[in-house]
TIVOMI-443249 format. One record per residue (C-alpha): y, x, z. Coordinates in steps of 0.5 Angstrom, whole numbers, padded with zeros to 4 digits, always signed. Layout:
YXZ
...
//
This chain:
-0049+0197+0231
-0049+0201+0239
-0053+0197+0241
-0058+0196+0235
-0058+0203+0237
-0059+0203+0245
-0064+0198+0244
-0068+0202+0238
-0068+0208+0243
-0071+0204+0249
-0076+0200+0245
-0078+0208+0242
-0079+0210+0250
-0082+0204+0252
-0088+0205+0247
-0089+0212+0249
-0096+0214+0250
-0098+0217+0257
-0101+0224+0259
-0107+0227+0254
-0114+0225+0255
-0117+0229+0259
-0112+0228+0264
-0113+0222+0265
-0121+0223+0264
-0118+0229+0270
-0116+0223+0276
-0121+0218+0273
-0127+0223+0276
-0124+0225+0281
-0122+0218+0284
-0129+0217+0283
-0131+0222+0289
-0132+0219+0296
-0129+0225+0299
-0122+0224+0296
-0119+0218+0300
-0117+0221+0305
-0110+0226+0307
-0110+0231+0301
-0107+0238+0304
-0100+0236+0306
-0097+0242+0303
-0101+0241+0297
-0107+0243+0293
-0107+0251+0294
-0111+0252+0286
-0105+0246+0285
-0099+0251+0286
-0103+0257+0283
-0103+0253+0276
-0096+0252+0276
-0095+0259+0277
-0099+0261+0272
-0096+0256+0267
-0088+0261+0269
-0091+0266+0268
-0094+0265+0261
-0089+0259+0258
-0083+0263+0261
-0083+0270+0264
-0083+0268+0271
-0088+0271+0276
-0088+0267+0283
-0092+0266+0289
-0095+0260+0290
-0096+0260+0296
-0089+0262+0299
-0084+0260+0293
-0088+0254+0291
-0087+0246+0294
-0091+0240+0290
-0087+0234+0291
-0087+0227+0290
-0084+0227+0283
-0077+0232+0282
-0074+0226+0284
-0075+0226+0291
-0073+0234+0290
-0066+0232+0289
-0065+0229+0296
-0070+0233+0300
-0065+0240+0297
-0058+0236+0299
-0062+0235+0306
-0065+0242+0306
-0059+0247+0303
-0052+0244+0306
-0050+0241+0313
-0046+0235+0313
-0040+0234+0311
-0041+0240+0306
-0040+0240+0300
-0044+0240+0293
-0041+0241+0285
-0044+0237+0281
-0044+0236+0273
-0040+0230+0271
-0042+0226+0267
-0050+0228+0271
-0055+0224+0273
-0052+0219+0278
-0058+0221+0283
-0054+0226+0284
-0049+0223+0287
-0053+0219+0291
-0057+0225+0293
-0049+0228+0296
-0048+0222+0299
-0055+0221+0304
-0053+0228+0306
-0047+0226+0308
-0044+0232+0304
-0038+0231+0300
-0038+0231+0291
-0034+0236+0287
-0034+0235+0280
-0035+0241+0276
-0028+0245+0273
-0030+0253+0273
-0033+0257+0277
-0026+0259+0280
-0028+0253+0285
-0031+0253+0292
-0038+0249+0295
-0043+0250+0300
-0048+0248+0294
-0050+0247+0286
-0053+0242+0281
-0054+0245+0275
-0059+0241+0270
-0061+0244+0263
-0062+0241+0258
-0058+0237+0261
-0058+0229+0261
-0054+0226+0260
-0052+0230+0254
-0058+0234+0251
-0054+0240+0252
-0058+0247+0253
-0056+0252+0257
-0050+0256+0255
-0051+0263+0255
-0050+0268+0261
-0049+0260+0265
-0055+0262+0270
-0051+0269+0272
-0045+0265+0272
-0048+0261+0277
-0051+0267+0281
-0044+0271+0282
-0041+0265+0284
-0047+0263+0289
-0046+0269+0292
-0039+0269+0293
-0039+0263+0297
-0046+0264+0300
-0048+0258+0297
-0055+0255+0295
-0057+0253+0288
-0061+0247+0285
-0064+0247+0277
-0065+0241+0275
-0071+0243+0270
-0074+0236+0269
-0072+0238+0261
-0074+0244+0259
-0079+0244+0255
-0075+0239+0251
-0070+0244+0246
-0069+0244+0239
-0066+0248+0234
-0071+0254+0235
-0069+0254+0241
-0074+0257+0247
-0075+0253+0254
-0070+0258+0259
-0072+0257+0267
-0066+0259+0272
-0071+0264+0276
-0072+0268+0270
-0065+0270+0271
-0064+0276+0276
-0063+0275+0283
-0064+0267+0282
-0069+0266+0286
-0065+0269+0291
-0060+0264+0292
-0063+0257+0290
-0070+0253+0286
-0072+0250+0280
-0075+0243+0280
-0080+0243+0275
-0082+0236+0273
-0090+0234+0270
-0086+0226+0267
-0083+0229+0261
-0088+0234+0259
-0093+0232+0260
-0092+0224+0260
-0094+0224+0268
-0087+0219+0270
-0091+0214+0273
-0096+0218+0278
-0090+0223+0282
-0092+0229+0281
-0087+0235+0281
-0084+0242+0284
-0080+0245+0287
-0081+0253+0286
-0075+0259+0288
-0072+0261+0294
-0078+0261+0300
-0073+0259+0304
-0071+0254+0301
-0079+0252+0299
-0080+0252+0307
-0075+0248+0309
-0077+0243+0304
-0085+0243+0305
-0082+0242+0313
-0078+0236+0311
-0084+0234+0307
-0088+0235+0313
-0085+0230+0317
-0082+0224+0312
-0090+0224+0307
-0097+0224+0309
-0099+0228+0302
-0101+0226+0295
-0106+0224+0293
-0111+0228+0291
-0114+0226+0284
-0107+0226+0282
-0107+0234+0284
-0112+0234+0280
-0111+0231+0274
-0103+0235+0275
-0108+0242+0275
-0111+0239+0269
-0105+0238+0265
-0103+0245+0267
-0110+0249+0265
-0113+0244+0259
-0110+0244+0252
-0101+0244+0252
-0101+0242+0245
-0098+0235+0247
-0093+0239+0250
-0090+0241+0243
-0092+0234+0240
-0088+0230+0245
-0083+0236+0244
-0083+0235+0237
-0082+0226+0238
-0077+0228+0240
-0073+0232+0236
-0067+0228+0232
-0068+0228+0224
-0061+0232+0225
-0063+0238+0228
-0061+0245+0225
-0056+0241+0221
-0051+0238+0226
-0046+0241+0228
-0043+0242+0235
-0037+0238+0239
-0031+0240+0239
-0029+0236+0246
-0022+0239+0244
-0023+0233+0239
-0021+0228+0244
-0017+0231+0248
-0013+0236+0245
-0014+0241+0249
-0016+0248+0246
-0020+0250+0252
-0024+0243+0252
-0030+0246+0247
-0032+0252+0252
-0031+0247+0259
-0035+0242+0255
-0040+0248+0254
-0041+0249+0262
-0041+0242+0263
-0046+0239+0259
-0041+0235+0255
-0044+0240+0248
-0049+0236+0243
-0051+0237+0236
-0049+0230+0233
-0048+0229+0226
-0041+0228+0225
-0034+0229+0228
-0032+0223+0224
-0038+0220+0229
-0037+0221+0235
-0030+0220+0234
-0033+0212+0233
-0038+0212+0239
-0033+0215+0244
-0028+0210+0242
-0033+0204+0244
-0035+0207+0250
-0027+0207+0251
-0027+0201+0249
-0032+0198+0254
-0028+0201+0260
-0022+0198+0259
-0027+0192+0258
-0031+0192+0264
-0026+0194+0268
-0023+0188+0270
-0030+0186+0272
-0031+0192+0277
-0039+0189+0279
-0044+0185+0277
-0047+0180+0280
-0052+0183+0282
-0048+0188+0287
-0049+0193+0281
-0042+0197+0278
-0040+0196+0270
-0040+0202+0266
-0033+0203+0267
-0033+0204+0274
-0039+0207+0274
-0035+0212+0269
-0029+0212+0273
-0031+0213+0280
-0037+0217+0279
-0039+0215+0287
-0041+0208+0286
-0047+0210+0282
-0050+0212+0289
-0051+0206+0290
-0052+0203+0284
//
């Protein structure tokens, strides 16, 4: 039944359409020009980070600089290791979200820093992930989490990172929620804002990191060095996405929206594991989801269960690649998964 389920969502996410039409028409005419095949600007386009400063101010209530608190990327993937790079020294250490995407892990690792998985701001660290919503887990941000973070950013001199790859993707009524929007945020960390959720753009790498100038100038230094630029016609056709029509952004928005939203009601990770507490951890953790039923979710955790105790005696694939239970248990081993 699992993975019915598993191979249903992949084949909807397989038969995903791309950007809107006149983003394409958008890098088609521009590839088509002689003069753009040389080196685009190396820190980007300037009418490129004013389009995305443009879209904060309107879609989230956010006034930036583009040409001190904006940096364009290769896709926010790149954003993940170049902020580990940037923000702490090696041998730090970086809080991290777990369960979190497991770049993270790897993004730690080739910084030659340490992990600390989240448990409270009461913790200590050189530098934060945080990702809402949050992936793995759907979760939206808990209110007063960004001003949680700036307080305990300050306390331990501290940078932040706000994976944003899915904030234009809530539901329930909810409203998309930028970290930088929060008072002092700007101050202490960035925000990676990604063109591939909404706007479709996975494949053409194109995203921000937007906040801190320092920070933005360290990465535009470290970019400096490592890349030779984006191309130009996807620049272009990213100025496109964000200046033309954003009624595909609440379309894809709106295709993701489960049947159940509104409806569902929030896990109570006390379920599981006894503690009282557990729900509000669960909050800051990303572990918090609407789901159909406790009855539900009790089933799918006692399959994942299930597979651990399985895999675990076969810890790797053949093909060097860890088995879920290892990957779950030792959360390290995703970095070189």
């Amino acid at each position: 039944m699992y993975l019915d389920e598993a191979r249903a969502l992949q084949e909807r996410h397989a038969a995903e359409v791309g950007p809107p039409a006149h983003v394409i028409e958008a890098l088609a005419e521009s590839a088509a020009r002689p003069d753009v095949h040389g080196y685009a600007p190396f820190a980007g386009l300037p009418a490129l980070k004013e389009a995305i400063a443009a879209r904060y101010a309107d879609v989230y209530g956010v006034e930036l600089d583009p040409k001190r608190e904006v940096a364009v990327l290769p896709g926010t993937k790149t954003g993940l290791m170049e902020f580990a790079l940037c923000a702490v020294e090696r041998g730090g250490t970086i809080v991290l979200p777990d369960p979190g995407y497991p770049d993270y892990f790897s993004a730690v690792a080739l910084a030659g820093a340490r992990v600390a998985s989240f448990s409270g701001f009461d913790m200590s660290g050189d530098a934060m992930y945080l990702n809402f919503p949050t992936n793995p887990t759907a979760t939206a941000a808990p209110d007063g989490v960004f001003e949680e973070t700036i307080e305990w950013s300050r306390r331990n001199d501290a940078w932040v990172m706000h994976d944003f790859a899915y904030g234009d993707l809530v539901f329930d009524g909810r409203a998309p929620r930028s970290f930088l929007a929060a008072d002092g945020a700007r101050d202490v960390g960035i925000e990676l804002f990604s063109m591939s959720k909404s706007y479709g753009m996975a494949g053409w790498r194109l995203g921000f990191a937007l906040g801190n100038a320092e920070l933005v100038r360290r990465i535009e230094n470290l970019q400096d060095h490592a890349f030779a630029g984006i191309f130009r016609p996807v620049q272009e056709a990213g100025i496109a996405a964000l200046t033309g029509p954003q009624g595909s952004v609440e379309d894809r928005r709106a295709a993701y929206e489960p049947p159940t939203a509104g409806r569902g009601e929030r896990v109570d990770a006390g379920l599981i594991s006894g503690d009282a507490n557990a729900a509000d951890r669960a909050e800051l953790l990303g572990c918090g989801r609407h789901v159909g039923g406790r009855a539900r979710l009790q089933q799918l955790a006692e399959h994942l269960l299930d597979a651990v105790e399985h895999r675990e005696r076969r810890p790797w694939t053949s093909s060097g690649r860890p088995h879920l239970g290892t990957a779950i248990r030792n959360p390290m081993a995703r970095a070189h998964g």
